[in-house]
MARLO-678673 format. One record per residue (C-alpha): z, x, y. Coordinates in steps of 0.25 Angstrom, whole numbers, padded with zeros to 4 digits, always signed. Each point is the difference from the previous one (the first is absolute). Layout:
<pts>
ZXY;...
</pts>
This chain:
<pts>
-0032+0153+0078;+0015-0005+0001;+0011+0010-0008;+0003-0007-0015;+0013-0004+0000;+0004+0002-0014;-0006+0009-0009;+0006+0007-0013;-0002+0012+0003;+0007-0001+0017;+0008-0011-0003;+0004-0010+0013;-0005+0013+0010;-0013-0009+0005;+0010-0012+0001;+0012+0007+0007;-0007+0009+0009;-0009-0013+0005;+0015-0006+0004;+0006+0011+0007;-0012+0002+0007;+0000-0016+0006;+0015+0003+0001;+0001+0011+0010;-0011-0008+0009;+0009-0012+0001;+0011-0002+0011;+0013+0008-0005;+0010-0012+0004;-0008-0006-0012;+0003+0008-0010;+0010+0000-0010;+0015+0006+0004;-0003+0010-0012;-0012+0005+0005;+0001+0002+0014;-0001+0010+0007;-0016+0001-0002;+0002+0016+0000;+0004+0001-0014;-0012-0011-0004;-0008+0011+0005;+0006+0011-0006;-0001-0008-0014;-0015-0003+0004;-0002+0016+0000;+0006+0003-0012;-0006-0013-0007;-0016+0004+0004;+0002+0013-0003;+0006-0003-0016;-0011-0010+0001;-0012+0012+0002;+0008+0009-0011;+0001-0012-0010;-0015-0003+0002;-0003+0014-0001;+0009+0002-0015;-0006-0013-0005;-0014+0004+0000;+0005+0012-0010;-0004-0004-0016;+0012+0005-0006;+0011+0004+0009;+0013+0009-0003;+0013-0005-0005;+0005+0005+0015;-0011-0009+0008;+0001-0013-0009;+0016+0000+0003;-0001+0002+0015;-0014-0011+0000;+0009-0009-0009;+0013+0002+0010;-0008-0003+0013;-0008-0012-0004;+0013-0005-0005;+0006+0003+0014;-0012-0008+0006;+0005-0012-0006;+0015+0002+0002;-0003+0001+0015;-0010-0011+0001;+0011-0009-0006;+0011+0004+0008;-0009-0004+0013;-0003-0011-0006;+0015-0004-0004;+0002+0004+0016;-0011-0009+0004;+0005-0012-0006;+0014+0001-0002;+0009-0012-0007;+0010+0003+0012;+0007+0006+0011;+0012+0007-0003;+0004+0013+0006;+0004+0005-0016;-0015-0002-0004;-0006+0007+0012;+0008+0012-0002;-0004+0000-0013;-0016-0001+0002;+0002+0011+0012;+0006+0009-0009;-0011-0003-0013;-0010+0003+0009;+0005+0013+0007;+0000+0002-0015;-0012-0003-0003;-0007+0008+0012;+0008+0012-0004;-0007-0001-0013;-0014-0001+0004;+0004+0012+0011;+0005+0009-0013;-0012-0004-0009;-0011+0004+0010;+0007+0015+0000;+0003+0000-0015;-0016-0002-0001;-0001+0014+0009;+0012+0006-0006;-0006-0001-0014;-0014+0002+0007;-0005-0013-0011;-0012+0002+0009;-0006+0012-0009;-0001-0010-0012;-0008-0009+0010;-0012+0010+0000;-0008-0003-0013;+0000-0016+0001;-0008-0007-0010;-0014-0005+0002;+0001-0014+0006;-0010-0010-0002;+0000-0011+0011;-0011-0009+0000;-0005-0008+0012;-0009-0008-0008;+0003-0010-0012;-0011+0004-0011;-0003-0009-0010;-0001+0004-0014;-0014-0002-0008;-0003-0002-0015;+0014+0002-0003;+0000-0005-0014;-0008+0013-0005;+0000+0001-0014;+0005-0012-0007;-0011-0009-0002;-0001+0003-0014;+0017-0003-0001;-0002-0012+0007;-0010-0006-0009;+0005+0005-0012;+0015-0006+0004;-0008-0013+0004;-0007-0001-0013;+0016+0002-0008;+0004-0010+0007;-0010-0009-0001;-0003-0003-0015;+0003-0015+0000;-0001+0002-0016;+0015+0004+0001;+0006-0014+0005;+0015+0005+0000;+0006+0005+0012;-0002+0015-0001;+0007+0013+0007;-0010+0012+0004;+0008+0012+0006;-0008+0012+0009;+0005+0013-0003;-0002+0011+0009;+0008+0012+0007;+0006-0005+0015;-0010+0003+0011;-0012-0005-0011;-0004-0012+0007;+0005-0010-0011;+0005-0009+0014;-0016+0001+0004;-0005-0003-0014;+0008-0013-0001;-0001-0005+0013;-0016+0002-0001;+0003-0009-0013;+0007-0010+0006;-0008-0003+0011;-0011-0002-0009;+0007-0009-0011;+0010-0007+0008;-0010-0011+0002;-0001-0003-0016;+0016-0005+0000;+0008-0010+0005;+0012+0008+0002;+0000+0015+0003;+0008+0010+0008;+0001+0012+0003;+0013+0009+0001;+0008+0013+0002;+0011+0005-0009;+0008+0011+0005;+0007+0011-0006;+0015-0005+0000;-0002-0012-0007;-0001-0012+0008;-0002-0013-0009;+0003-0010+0010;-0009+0004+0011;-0010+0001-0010;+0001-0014-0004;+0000-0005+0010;-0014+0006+0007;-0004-0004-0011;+0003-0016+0003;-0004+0002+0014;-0013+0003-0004;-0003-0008-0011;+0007-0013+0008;-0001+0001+0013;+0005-0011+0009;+0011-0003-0008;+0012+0010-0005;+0012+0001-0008;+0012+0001+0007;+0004+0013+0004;+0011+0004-0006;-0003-0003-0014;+0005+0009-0014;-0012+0008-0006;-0001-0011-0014;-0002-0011+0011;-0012+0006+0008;-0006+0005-0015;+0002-0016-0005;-0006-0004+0013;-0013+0009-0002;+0000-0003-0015;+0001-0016+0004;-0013+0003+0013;-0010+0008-0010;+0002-0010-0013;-0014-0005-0003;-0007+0008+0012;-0008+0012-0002;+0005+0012+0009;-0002+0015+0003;+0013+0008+0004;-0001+0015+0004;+0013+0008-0001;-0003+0012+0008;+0008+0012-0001;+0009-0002-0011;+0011+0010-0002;+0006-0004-0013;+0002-0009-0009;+0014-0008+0004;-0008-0008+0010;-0011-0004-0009;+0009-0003-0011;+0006-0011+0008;-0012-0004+0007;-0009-0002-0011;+0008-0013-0004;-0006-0006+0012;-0014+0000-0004;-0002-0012-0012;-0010+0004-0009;-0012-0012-0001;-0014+0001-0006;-0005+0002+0016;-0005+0013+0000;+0011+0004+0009;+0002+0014+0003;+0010+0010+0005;-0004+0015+0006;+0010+0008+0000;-0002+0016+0008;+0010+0010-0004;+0001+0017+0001;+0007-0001-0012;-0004-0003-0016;+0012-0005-0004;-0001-0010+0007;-0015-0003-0002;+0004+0000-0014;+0010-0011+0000;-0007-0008+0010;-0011+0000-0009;+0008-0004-0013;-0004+0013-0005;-0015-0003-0001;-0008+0013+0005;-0013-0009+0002;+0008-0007+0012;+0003+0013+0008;-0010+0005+0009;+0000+0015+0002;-0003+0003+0014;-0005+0015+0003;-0002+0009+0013;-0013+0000+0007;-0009+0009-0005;-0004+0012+0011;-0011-0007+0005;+0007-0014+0001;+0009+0008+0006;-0008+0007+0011;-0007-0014+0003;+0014-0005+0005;+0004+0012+0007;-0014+0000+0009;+0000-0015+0001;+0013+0001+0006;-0003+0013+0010;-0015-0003+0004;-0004-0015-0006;-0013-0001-0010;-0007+0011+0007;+0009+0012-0005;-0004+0009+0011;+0009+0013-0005;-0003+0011+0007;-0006+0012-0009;+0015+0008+0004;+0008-0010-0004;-0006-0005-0013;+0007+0014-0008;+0015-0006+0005;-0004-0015-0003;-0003+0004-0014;+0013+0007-0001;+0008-0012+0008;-0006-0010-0010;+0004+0007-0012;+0014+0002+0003;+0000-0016+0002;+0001-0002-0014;-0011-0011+0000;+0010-0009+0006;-0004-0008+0010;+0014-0002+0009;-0001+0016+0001;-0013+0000+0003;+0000-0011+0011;+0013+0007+0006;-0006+0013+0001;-0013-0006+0007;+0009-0007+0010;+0004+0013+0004;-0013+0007+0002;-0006-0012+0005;+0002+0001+0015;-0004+0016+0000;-0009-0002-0011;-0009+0014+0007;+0015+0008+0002;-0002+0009-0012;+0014+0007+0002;+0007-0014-0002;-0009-0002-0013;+0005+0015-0007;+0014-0004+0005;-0001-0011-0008;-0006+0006-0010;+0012+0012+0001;+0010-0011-0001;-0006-0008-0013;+0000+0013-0005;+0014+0004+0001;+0003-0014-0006;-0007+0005-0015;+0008+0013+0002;+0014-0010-0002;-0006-0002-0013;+0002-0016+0004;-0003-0013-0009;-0013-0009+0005;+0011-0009+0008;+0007+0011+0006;-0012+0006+0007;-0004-0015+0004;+0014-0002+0006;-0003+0016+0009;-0014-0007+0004;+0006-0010+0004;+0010+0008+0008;-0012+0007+0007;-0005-0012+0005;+0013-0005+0005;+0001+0013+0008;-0014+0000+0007;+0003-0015+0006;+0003+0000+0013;+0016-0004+0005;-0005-0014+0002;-0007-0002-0016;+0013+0008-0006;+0010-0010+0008;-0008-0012-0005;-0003+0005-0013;+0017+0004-0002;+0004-0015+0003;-0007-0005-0012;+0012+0007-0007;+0008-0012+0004;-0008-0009-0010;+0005-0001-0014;-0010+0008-0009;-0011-0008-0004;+0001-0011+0011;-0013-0005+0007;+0000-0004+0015;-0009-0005+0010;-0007+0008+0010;+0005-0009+0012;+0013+0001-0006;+0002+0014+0000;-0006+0005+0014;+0009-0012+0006;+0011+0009-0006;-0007+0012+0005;+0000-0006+0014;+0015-0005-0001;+0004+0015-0004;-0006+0005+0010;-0010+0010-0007;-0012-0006+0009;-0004+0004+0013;-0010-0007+0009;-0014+0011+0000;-0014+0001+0008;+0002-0015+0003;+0004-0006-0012;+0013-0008+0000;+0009+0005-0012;-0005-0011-0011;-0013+0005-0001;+0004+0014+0000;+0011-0003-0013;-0014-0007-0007;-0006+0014+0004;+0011+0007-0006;+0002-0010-0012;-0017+0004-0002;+0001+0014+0000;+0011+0000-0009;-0009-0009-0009;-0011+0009+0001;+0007+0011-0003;+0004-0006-0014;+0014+0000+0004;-0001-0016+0000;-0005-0008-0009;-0006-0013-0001;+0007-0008-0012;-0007-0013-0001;-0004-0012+0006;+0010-0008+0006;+0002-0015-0003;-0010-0005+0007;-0009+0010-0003;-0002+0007+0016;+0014+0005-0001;+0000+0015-0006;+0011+0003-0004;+0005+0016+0001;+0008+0009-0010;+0002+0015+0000;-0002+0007-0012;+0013+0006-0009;-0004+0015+0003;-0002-0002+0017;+0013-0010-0002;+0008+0013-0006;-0004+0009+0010;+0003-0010+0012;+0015-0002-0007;+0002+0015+0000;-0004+0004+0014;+0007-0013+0005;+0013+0005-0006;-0003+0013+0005;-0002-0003+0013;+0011-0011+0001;-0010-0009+0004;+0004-0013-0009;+0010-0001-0011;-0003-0008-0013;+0010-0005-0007;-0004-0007-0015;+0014-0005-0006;-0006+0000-0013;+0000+0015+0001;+0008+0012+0003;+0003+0001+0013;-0002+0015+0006;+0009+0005+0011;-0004-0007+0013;-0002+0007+0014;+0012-0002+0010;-0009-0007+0009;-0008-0012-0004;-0012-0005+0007;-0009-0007-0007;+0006-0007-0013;-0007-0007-0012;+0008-0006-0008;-0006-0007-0016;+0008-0007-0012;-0011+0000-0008;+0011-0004-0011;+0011-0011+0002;+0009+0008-0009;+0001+0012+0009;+0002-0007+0011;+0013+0002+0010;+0002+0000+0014;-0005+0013+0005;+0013+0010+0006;+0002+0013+0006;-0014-0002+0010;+0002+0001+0015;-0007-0011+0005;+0002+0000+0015;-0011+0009+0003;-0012-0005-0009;-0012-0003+0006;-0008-0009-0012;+0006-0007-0012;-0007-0004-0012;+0006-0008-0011;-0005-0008-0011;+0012-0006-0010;+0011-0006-0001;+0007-0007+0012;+0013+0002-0003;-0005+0014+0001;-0004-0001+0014;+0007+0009+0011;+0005-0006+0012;-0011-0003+0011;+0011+0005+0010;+0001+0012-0003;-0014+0005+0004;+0002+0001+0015;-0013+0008+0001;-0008-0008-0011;-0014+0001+0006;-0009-0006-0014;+0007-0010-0009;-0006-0006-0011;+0007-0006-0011;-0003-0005-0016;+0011-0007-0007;+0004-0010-0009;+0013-0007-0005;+0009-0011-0002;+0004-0002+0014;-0008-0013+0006;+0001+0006+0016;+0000+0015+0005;+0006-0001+0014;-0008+0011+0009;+0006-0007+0014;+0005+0014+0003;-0013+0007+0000;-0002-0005+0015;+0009+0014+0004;-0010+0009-0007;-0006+0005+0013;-0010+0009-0003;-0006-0008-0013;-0015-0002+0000;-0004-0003-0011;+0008-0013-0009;-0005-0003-0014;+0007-0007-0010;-0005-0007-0015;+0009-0009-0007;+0002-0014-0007;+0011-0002+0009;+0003-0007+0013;+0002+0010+0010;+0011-0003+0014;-0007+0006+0012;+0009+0001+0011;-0001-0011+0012;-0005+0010+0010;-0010+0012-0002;-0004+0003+0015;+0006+0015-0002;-0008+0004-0010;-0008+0004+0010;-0007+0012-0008;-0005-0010-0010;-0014+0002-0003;-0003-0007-0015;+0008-0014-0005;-0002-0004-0015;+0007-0009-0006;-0003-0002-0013;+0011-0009-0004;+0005-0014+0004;+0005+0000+0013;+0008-0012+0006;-0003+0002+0015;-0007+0011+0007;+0007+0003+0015;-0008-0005+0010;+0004+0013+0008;-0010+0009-0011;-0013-0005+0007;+0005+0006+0013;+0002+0015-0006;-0009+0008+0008;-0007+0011-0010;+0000-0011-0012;-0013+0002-0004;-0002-0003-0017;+0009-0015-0003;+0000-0006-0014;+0008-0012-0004;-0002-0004-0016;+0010-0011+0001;+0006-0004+0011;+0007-0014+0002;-0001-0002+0015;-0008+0007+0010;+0003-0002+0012;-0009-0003+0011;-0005+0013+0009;-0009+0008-0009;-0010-0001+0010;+0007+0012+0008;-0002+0009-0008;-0014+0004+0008;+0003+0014-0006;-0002-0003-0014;-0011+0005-0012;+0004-0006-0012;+0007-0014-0004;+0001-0004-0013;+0005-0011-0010;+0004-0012+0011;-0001-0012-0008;-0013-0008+0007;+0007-0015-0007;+0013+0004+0006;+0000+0005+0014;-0002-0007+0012;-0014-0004+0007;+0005+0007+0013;+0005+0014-0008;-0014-0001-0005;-0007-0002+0014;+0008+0011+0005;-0008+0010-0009;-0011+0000+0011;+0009+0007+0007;+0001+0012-0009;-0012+0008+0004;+0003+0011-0005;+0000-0004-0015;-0008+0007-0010;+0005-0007-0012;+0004-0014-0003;+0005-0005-0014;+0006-0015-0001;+0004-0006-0011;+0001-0015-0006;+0009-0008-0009;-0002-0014+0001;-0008-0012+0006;+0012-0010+0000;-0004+0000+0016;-0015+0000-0002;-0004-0006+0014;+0011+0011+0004;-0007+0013-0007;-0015-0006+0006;+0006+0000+0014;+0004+0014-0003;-0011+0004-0007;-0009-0004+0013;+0010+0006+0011;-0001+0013-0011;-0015+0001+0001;-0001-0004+0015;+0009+0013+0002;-0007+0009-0007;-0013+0003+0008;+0010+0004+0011;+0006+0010-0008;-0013+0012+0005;+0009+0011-0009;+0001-0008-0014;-0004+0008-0014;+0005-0007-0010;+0004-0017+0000;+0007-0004-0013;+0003-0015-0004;+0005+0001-0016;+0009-0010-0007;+0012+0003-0005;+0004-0002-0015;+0006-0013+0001;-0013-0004+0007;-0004-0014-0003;-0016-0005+0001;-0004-0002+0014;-0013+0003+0006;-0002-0006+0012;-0013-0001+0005;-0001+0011+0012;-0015-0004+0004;-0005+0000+0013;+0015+0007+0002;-0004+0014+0003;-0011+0002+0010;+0004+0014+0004;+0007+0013-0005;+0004+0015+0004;-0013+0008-0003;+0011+0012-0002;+0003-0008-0013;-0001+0009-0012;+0006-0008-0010;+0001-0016-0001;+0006-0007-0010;+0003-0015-0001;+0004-0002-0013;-0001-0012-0010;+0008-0011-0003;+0003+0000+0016;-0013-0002+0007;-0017-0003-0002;-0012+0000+0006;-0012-0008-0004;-0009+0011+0006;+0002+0015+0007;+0006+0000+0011;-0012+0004+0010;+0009+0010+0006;+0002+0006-0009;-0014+0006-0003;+0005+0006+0013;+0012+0010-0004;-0009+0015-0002;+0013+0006-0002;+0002-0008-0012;+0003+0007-0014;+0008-0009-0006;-0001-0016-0002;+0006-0012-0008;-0001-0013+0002;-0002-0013-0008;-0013-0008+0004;-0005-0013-0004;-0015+0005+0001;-0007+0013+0000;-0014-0002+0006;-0011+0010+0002;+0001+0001+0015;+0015+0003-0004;-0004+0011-0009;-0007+0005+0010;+0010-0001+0009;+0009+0008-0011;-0012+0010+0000;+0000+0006+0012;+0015+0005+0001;-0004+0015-0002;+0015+0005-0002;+0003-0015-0011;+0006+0009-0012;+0009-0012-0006;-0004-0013-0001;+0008-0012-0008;-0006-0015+0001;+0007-0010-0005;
</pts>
């Protein structure tokens, strides 16, 4: 198994130890002036692996003293210091005699610091603290949950049945009440799974607790329209007329889960007109306040949701630790009945602490530990949602570095955000929080990461996405809070909300995410040292944005804004050397710069913006392995040398070349393919793309997904693609030609061929028996839309 090469808990150890090994094997007169001669890179070496072992050794302690955390939090910071100044030394921006002089004498500094920090260790003997570590639980095995949804049957069906009575024509506001940690977010997800069916219109969203009145708004619009949005930077009263305008005369079902308080609602209620539609809203709230004013008062439209009773309660926790056949050993069933009374019949607590047990579900020692632990917790005399926050600390310190790491970058988010499971392990990869194991390449072990972490209740499924395969993620308020805290704690991100207080920031910023939730607070953020972060997250205001140049060592960019400029120049992003990972959302055009062919660390490209030329040079970089384009002008020719690419998406199929497109049979390494399409002004043009499109795609052995949607502006085409497509990738999980582009007049025979098929959408002229049968006999078919 390769070293991780950045974790919270040893910093860029993995990373740096991993370049001064493949430094001191390579010829001295290649090395940098600074770092010669290969002697002292030894020495360094030494002290580094040595630091590494101690830091290791500390980590793995549940609650270490004042003395250890500072020394941990000193030598994980000096990890990152040295890793930059060899980085700086590997790439400088000249020669001069000053700056060399300068980076020998930073990094005699530097080794002199590792030097004194491995004796302070000793000196202080830390070690002794390092003798009682805490029970770690490392699985090797991604378990899946069974019957998770113990208890609520009844709750379900009597929320259904609320919510239901068509007697009451007026649109109607129903709020669950419970205490956090209940399962409200269950509950209503249950419900709208099953009602979503019965309304033209229905969403599902997140509040947070700071209030965030135009995010909320707007995931409303993306959901209830979704191929065409407002423009981005528009004030909160436009977004609620734009929503008020959609809904008018339509029967919808909106779910506000997690509401805080009442500033958010009080605005966002004018969005919803009032119609004799039977339209509903579910609102799920910790506090009765709120479910009172929700509610206009009326106690018949709040739902009280209650704790699982004890033998609810211990269905969940055996389901979780042995499935549906409960096989509790005689010794153990004692300490279970204790573990699931101090649970409080909430099932967050109840699914943490089986997360923990799950792996050594026969070590009775690590069962009364736990039992010890939840014990001491009563002893504080704490509230129901402090004892949930402590479980939820207890889970977090049984993960493995690997699952803390991943878990702690979801901090970045702004609270209540929902994110996509390929979006977030690309980050993971880009970080550098994935290493490569028993054969599997680093993507599939992040998804197995991203599983566990989803298993273990720690993530959890919001809903389904817009086209209703996409499951969308969301982490729950109490995991959020306890993430913030041990990532400020550790310095491992700093997040920065202008529409709050801002708390005394560390000298050294790493990671930084940076939210105007509100317009009103927002100003250019000062007194942050830029030149040594790592990742930027921003989502505001542009005239708020920091300058690109001052991240030198900006390895994960990704970028949210609105305002009144029409063009962001980003031309100087081509000097970030060591950036992997580029994502930027915005209704303006964006500059890129002419050249990109030094980005050579650039593994993931999305653009979801108008571009006015992409640089030919991009299809050239050598570890570019995820490229999205949403709008780009012109695209240059040369895409099919990309050989080492997995996902492209948006190309417009109407606008780009026949050659660009008979170059995708190239790309053999493709596993997802989305094209888009705007317009058949060219319609002999878009069939001889089409034909060249199709011809490609059974040489593409590797291929998942194949995509071909209209865009919003999509005009009536369907061409008749009959007798086009005689062959396809039998890897192809998912195939979806989309109407108003293309129609068959019967089933393609192929593709009665594609075993590996769970989702398929398609618009055919006829459906005859031999194509159900055809339809049939795909074992793995769960989605399937004719047209």
């Amino acid at each position: 198994m390769e070293v991780q090469m950045f974790s919270s808990s040893l910093g860029a150890m993995g990373s740096l130890l991993g370049k001064l090994r493949s430094l001191l094997v390579s010829p001295g007169d290649q090395l940098p002036e600074p770092l010669k001669p290969q002697d002292k890179l030894e020495l360094l070496k030494q002290d580094l692996e040595e630091i590494h072992t101690l830091l290791m050794d500390l980590s793995r302690v549940e609650a270490p003293k004042t003395m250890a955390k500072l020394w941990m939090n000193q030598v994980r910071e000096l990890s990152y210091d040295i890793e930059d100044c060899i980085d700086k030394m590997m790439h400088p921006p000249s020669n001069t005699g000053e700056e060399n002089r300068f980076d020998v004498e930073e990094f005699n500094t530097l080794m002199k610091q590792a030097s004194d920090a491995r004796k302070r260790y000793h000196r202080y003997d830390l070690g002794r603290w390092a003798s009682n570590p805490t029970f770690r639980v490392v699985n090797r095995q991604v378990w899946v949950p069974t019957m998770d949804l113990v208890g609520i049957g009844d709750s379900r069906a009597n929320l259904i049945n609320l919510l239901s009575n068509e007697a009451e024509k007026l649109m109607k506001v129903i709020s669950v009440l419970g205490p956090v940690g209940v399962g409200k977010t269950t509950l209503a997800k249950e419900v709208y799974r099953q009602m979503r069916g019965q309304f033209k219109c229905r969403a599902f969203v997140r509040a947070s607790k700071t209030p965030d009145t135009r995010r909320l708004l707007r995931s409303i619009i993306s959901q209830i329209q979704r191929h065409q949005q407002p423009p981005h930077g528009l004030p909160v009263q436009e977004l609620i007329d734009y929503i008020r305008k959609h809904l008018q005369q339509k029967r919808y079902f909106i779910i506000i889960d997690g509401l805080w308080e009442t500033i958010s609602w009080d605005i966002v209620n004018g969005a919803f007109p009032e119609g004799i539609d039977c339209s509903r809203i579910l609102i799920t709230t910790d506090f009765e306040e709120v479910a009172l004013e929700c509610s206009d008062y009326q106690s018949d439209c709040i739902f009280k949701m209650e704790p699982l009773s004890r033998n609810n309660s211990r269905e969940l926790f055996l389901n979780r630790l042995f499935g549906s056949k409960h096989e509790c050993t005689e010794q153990l069933k004692d300490v279970s009945e204790k573990i699931i009374e101090k649970c409080g019949g909430l099932p967050l607590a109840t699914i943490c602490i089986a997360s923990i047990l799950v792996s050594q579900s026969d070590n009775s020692e690590l069962w009364l530990h736990v039992n010890e632990c939840l014990s001491s917790f009563i002893r504080k005399n704490l509230t129901s949602e402090g004892m949930l926050s402590e479980i939820v600390g207890m889970s977090y310190n049984s993960l493995s570095d690997h699952l803390k790491t991943c878990l702690l970058y979801l901090s970045m988010y702004p609270e209540g955000y929902t994110f996509l499971k390929t979006d977030l392990v690309k980050q993971w990869m880009a970080e550098g929080f994935i290493s490569a194991v028993e054969g599997k390449d680093t993507g599939e072990v992040a998804e197995f990461y991203f599983d566990e972490l989803v298993c273990r209740g720690l993530i959890l499924p919001n809903c389904i996405g817009f086209s209703d395969e996409d499951i969308f993620y969301t982490v729950h308020s109490t995991v959020f809070e306890v993430i913030r805290c041990k990532s400020m704690e550790e310095n491992f991100a700093t997040v920065i909300d202008y529409s709050e207080a801002i708390t005394k920031l560390s000298a050294k910023v790493r990671r930084l995410s940076l939210t105007f939730s509100s317009a009103k607070y927002a100003t250019k953020p000062d007194g942050i040292a830029l030149s040594e972060l790592r990742s930027l997250t921003f989502y505001g205001l542009v005239n708020c944005l920091p300058s690109i140049m001052e991240f030198k060592l900006l390895r994960v960019l990704i970028l949210e804004f609105w305002g009144d400029k029409e063009e962001l120049d980003i031309i100087g992003i081509n000097k970030l050397f060591q950036l992997r990972y580029l994502r930027i959302r915005t209704d303006m055009t964006v500059k890129l710069p002419a050249s990109m062919q030094e980005l050579l660390c650039l593994e993931t490209l999305e653009m979801y913006a108008r571009v006015t030329t992409f640089p030919s040079d991009a299809f050239v970089l050598p570890r570019l392995l995820h490229l999205c384009l949403h709008d780009v002008i012109n695209v240059p020719e040369g895409i099919g040398h990309m050989r080492s690419l997995r996902t492209l998406q948006c190309f417009d199929l109407s606008r780009i070349s026949n050659g660009i497109v008979w170059s995708l049979n190239e790309m053999t390494n493709l596993r997802d393919l989305r094209l888009t399409c705007t317009t058949a002004s060219r319609e002999h043009h878009l069939k001889s793309n089409l034909i060249a499109l199709i011809s490609c795609l059974e040489k593409l052995g590797n291929l998942k997904t194949m995509i071909l949607a209209p865009s919003a502006s999509c005009t009536s085409i369907n061409l008749c693609c009959s007798g086009i497509v005689s062959s396809l990738p039998i890897s192809l999980g998912r195939l979806e030609l989309l109407p108003p582009i293309c129609i068959f007049s019967r089933l393609p025979l192929c593709m009665g061929q594609l075993q590996k098929l769970r989702i398929l959408k398609i618009v055919l002229g006829e459906l005859t028996g031999s194509d159900i049968y055809s339809i049939g006999r795909l074992q793995e078919l769960t989605i399937l839309s004719l047209y």
